[in-house]
NUMAR-204765 format. One record per residue (C-alpha): x, y, z; residue in three letters. Coordinates in steps of 0.2 Angstrom, whole numbers, padded with zeros to 4 digits, always signed. Last residue first. Example, Ala and Ser with C-alpha at 12.3 -4.5 7.8 and 13.67 -1.06 7.14 Angstrom:
2
+0068-0005+0036SER;+0062-0022+0039ALA;
This chain:
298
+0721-0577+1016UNK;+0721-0586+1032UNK;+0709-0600+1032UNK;+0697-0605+1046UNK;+0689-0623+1047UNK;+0673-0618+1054UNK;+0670-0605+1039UNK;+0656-0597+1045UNK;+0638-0596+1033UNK;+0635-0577+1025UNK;+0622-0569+1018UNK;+0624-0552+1008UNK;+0611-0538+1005UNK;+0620-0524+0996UNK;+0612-0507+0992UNK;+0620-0500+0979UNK;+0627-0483+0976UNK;+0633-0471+0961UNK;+0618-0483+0950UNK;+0608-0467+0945UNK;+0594-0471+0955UNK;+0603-0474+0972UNK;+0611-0458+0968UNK;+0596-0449+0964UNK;+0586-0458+0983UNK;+0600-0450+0991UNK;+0597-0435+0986UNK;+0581-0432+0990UNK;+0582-0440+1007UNK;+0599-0428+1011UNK;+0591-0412+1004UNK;+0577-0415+1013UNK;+0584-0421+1032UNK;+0597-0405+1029UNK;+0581-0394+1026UNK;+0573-0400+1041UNK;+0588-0398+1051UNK;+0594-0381+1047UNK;+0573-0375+1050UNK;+0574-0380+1068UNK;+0569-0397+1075UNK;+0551-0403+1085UNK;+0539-0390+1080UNK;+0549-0387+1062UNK;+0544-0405+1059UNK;+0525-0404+1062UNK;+0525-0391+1049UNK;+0536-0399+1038UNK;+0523-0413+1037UNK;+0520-0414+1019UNK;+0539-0413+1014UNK;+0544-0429+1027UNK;+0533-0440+1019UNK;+0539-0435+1004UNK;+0557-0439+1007UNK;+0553-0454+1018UNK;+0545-0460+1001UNK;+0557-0455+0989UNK;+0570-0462+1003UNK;+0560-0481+1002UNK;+0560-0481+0981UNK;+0578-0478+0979UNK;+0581-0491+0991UNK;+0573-0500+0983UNK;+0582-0498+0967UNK;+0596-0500+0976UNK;+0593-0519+0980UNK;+0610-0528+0977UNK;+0607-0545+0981UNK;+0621-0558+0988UNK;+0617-0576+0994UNK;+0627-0591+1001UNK;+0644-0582+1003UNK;+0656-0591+1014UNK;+0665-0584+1029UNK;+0683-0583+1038UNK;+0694-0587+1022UNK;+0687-0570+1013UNK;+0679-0559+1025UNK;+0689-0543+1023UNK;+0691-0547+1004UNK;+0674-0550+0999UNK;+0667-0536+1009UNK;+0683-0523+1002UNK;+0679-0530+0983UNK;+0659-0525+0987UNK;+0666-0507+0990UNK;+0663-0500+1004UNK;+0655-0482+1011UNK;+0663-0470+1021UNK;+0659-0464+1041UNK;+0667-0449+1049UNK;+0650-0437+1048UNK;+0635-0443+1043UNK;+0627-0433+1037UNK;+0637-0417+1036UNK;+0655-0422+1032UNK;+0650-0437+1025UNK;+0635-0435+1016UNK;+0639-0416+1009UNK;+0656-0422+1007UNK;+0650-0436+0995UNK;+0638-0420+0986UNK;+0652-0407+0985UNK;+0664-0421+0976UNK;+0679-0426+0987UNK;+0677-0443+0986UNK;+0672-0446+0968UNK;+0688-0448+0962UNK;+0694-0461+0970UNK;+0678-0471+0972UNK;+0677-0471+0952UNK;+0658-0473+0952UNK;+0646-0489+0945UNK;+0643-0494+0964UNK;+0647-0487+0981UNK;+0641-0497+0997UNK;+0627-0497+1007UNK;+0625-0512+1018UNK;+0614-0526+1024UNK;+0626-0542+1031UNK;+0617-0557+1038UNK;+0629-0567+1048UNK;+0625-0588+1051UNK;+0633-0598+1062UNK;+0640-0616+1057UNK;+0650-0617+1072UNK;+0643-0607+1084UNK;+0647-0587+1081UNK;+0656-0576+1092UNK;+0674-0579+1086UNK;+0666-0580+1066UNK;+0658-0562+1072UNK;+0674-0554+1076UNK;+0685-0558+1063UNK;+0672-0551+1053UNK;+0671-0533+1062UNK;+0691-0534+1060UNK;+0693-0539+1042UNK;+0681-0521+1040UNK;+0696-0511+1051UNK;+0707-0520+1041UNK;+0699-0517+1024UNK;+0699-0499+1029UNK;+0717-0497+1035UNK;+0723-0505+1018UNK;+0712-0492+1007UNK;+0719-0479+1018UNK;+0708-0471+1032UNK;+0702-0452+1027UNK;+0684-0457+1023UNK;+0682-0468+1041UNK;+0679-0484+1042UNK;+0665-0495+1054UNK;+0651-0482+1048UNK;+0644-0490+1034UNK;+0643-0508+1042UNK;+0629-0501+1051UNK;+0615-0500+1041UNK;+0607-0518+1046UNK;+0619-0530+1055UNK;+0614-0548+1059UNK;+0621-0560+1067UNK;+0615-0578+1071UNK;+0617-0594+1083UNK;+0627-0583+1095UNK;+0643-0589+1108UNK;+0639-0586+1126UNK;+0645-0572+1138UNK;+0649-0558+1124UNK;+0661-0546+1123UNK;+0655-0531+1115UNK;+0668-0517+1114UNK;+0673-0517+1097UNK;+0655-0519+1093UNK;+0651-0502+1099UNK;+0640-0502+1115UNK;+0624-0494+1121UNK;+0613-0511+1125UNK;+0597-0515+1121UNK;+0591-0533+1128UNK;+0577-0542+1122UNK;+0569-0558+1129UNK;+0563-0548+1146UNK;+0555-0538+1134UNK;+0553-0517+1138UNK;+0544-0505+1126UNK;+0549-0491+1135UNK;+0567-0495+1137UNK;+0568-0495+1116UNK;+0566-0478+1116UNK;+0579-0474+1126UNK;+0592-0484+1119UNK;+0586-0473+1101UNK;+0590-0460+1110UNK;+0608-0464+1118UNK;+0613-0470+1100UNK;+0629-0480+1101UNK;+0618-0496+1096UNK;+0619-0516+1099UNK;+0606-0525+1099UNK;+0603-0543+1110UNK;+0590-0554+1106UNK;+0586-0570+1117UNK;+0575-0585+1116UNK;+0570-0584+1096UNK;+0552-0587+1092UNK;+0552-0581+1073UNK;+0539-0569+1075UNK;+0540-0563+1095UNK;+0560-0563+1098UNK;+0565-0559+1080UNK;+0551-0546+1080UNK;+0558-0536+1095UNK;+0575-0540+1089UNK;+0572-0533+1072UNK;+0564-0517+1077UNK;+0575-0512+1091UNK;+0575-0492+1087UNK;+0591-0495+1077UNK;+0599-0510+1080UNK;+0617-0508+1074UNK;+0624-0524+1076UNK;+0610-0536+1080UNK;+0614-0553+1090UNK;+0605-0569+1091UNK;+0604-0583+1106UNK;+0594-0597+1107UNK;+0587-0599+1089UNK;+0569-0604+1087UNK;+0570-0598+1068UNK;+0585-0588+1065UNK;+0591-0599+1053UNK;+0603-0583+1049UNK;+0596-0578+1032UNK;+0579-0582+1039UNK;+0579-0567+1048UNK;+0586-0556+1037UNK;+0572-0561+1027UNK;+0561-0558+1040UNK;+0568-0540+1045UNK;+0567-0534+1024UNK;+0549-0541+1025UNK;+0543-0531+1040UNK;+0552-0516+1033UNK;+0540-0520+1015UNK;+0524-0521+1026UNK;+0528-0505+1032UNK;+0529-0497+1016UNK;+0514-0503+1011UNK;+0508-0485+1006UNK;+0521-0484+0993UNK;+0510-0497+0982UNK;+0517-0516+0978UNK;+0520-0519+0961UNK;+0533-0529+0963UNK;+0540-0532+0979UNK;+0548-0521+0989UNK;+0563-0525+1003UNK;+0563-0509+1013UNK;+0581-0499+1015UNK;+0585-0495+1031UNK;+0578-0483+1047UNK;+0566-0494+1054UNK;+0556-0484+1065UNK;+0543-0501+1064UNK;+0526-0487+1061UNK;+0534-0481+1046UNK;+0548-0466+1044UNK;+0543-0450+1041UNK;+0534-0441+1060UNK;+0542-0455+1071UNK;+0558-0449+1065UNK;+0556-0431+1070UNK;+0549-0437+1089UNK;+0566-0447+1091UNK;+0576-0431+1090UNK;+0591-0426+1081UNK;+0601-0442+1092UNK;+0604-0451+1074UNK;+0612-0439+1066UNK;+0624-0432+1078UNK;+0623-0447+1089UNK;+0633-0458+1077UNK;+0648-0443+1075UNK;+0646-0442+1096UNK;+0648-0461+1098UNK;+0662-0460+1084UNK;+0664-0468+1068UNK;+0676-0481+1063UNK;+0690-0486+1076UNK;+0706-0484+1078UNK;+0720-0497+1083UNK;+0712-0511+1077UNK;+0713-0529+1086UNK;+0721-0545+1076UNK;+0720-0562+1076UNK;+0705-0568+1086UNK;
């Protein structure tokens, strides 16, 4: 590795504010996997096989990566552990580890115990790992590795970072499945300090900023190679519409577990993000990625 960064993206506590809220209010809009990312659709397909289009969204990640009977695979951001759990008992892989600054979502994930799994409550800026990975994958988490106030150049060095890491823990030839919001047809500039981008930032997810395609491309340029990129916002238009109503038609159940601030936050922030993916403000970008085994310094 070349470089280390001197500060880091979001916080634990920024990470816990949102995603700590309760695991009970989750359970009660998102699918039966707790997956908390954008679905992968296909056409046609009704709202009620929303699950079935979260399973699909880990498989292709999955085979992104080669995961299939891979020794060693690592998630960066793993949620409530529904991608390791199926990587181990789907695509047969030895050993998952997730990586999550969640204490809650940690917890949930010791109840369901694998010996093949392992959870553990750690940044990737600390994760030093005791053998080199077949795969990465990192679902929603890219978003909160920068934060809104960094320069552009402190950004894309803080992002050059997370890639530096990865190619030091890969095998040679290893495979990274990126999966990321990022803005799209908006002058980035200017939008920043509009009520709604504060809204998400300041509120929702507090310290955390969204890349460009240009910053991915740059910060991983001479470490990997890009073998497939989609931008899928429509879908995830389609999945916050859905956890937006699902959430709506049990309000009741929801004001027993959070107060009424939190519920109508969770609304307003469903609704609208499922407008801005809509409207093209944001993408959603799906990238793979093969290592560069011969290194090359931009």
């Amino acid at each position: 590795m070349t470089s280390t960064i001197t500060q880091r993206g979001a916080s634990p506590e920024a990470i816990r504010r949102h995603y700590d809220v309760a695991n009970e209010f989750y359970d009660l809009w998102l699918d039966p996997t707790l997956c908390y990312s954008c679905a992968l659709w296909d056409d046609d397909e009704p709202d009620s096989m929303l699950e079935q289009a979260q399973l699909r969204k880990i498989d292709f990640h999955a085979n992104q990566i080669h995961a299939k009977g891979a020794q060693r695979v690592l998630d960066v951001g793993c949620g409530w552990g529904s991608l390791v759990r199926r990587l181990v008992e789907t695509h047969q892989v030895e050993q998952a580890i997730g990586l999550t600054l969640s204490n809650a979502q940690a917890e949930w994930s010791a109840q369901r115990p694998d010996p093949r799994v392992e959870i553990r409550i750690e940044s990737w800026v600390d994760h030093q790992p005791a053998d080199l990975y077949d795969g990465i994958i990192s679902v929603g988490a890219f978003e909160h590795f920068a934060k809104a106030e960094w320069p552009d150049s402190q950004r894309i060095a803080a992002y050059r970072e997370f890639f530096e890491r990865c190619h030091g823990w890969l095998k040679p030839g290893g495979r990274l499945s990126l999966q990321t919001i990022s803005y799209g047809n908006v002058d980035v500039a200017n939008v920043k300090n509009q009520p709604d981008t504060k809204f998400f930032f300041d509120v929702i997810f507090p310290e955390s900023v969204l890349p460009t395609l240009a910053d991915i491309i740059a910060a991983s340029d001479g470490l990997f190679e890009v073998v497939n990129l989609r931008n899928d916002r429509e879908h995830y238009a389609r999945t916050c519409q859905i956890w937006y109503r699902t959430l709506v038609s049990r309000k009741s159940e929801a004001l027993k577990v959070v107060d009424l601030d939190v519920y109508n936050r969770f609304v307003r922030y469903l609704k609208l993000s499922s407008f801005v993916f809509n409207a093209s403000y944001t993408g959603l970008l799906r990238i793979g990625f093969r290592r560069w085994d011969e290194r090359r310094i931009p």
